[in-house]
N, C-alpha and C positions, 0 to 999 in steps of 0.2 A: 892311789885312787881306790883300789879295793877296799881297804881300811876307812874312807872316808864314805863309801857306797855301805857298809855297816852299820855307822854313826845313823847317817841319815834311815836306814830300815829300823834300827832302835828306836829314833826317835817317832816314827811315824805309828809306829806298832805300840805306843803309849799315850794315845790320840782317848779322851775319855770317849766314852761310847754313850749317846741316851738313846733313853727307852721311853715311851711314853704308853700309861695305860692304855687300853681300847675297852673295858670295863670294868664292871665291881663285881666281886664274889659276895652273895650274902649268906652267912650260915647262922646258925643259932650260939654261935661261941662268940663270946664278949672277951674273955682272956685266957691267954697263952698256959691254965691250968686245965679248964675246963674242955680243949680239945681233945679227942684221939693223936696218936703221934703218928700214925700212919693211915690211908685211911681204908685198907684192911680191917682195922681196930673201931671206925665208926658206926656199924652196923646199921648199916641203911642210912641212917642219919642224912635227910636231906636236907637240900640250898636250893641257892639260884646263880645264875650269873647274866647281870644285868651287860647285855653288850652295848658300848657306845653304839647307835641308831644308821652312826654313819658305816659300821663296817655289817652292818647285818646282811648286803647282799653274800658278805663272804661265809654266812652258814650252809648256803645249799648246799646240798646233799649229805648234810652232815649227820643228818636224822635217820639215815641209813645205819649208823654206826652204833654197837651197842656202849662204848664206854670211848671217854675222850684222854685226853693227856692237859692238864694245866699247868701252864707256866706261870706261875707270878710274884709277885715281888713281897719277903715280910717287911711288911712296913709297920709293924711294931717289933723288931728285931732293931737291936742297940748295940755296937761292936762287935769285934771277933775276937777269939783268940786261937789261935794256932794247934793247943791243944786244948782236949774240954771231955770232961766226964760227961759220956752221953746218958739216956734213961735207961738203958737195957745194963751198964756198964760202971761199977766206980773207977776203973782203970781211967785213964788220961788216953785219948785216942786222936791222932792226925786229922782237922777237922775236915777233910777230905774222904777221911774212911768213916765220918759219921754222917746222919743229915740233920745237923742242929740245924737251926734259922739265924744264930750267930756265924754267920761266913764273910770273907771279904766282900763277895756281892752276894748278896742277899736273896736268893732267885731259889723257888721253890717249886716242884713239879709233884703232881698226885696226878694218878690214874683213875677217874670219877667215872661210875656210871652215867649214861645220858637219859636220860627217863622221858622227855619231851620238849620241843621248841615252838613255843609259842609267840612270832615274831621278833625279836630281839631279844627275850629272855627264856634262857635255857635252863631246866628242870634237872637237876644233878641229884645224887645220893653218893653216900660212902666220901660224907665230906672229914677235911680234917683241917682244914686253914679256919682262920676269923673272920669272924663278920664286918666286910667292909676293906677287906683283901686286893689288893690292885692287882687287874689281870693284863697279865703282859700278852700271851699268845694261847691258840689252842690247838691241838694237832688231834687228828684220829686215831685211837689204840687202834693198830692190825697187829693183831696173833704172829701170824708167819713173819714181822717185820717185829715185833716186840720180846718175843717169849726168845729166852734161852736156853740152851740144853746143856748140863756138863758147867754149871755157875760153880762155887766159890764164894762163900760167903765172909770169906777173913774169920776175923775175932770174934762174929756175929756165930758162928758154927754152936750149937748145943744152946742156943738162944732162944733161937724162934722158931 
């Protein structure tokens, strides 16, 4: 019975998952050259993020917050591979220890300033995704829940 209670957790825990946008990101980058790779590196470079209408009760109070967290999906990203020489790197690196936009899922996070929300679209800077970016979620950066002390940067060390 235990061996057969396994099977069944295996198989239910490879249940595909969706995700459905809630908006669009618009930024000034057409293609995957012309962006910054983090967006650290975009220098104010501002967007927008058009939120689907229906979840805009869900920004209140978000305009309190000076920078957000975006989750979204590269949807001009085309396979993966397991290993991959990133931009900082010609070495071949675990694509786990890089943030290519080649990944099994494809799911992308930047830490954006908030600059203003003017009912359903939100005023970002320090963009580094494409114009036309499908937004999965958005979370508030808090300091004392985000910043680390004593990190560890891997192979990234003497980089950046």
């Amino acid at each position: 019975m235990d061996r057969l209670k396994g099977t069944i957790h295996a198989v239910i825990s490879m249940v595909d998952i969706v995700l459905r946008p809630i908006g669009t990101i618009r930024t000034p980058f057409k293609e995957a050259g012309e962006a910054p790779i983090q967006p650290i590196f975009s220098n104010g470079i501002e967007g927008t993020v058009e939120l689907d209408p229906a979840y805009s009760l869900g920004l209140k109070d978000l305009d309190g917050f000076s920078h957000i967290i975006l989750l979204y999906h590269f949807h001009r990203s085309e396979g993966f591979e397991l290993l991959q020489s990133p931009f900082l790197d010609r070495e071949k690196h675990g694509v786990f220890s890089i943030r290519s936009p080649r990944r099994p899922n494809p799911i992308g996070l930047s830490v954006v300033r908030l600059l203003g929300i003017e009912g359903n679209i939100l005023r970002i800077s320090d963009v580094d995704m494409l114009d036309g970016t499908p937004l999965l979620d958005i979370k508030p950066y808090v300091d004392p829940f985000d910043v680390r002390k004593d990190v560890r940067i891997g192979w990234l060390k003497g980089r950046v």
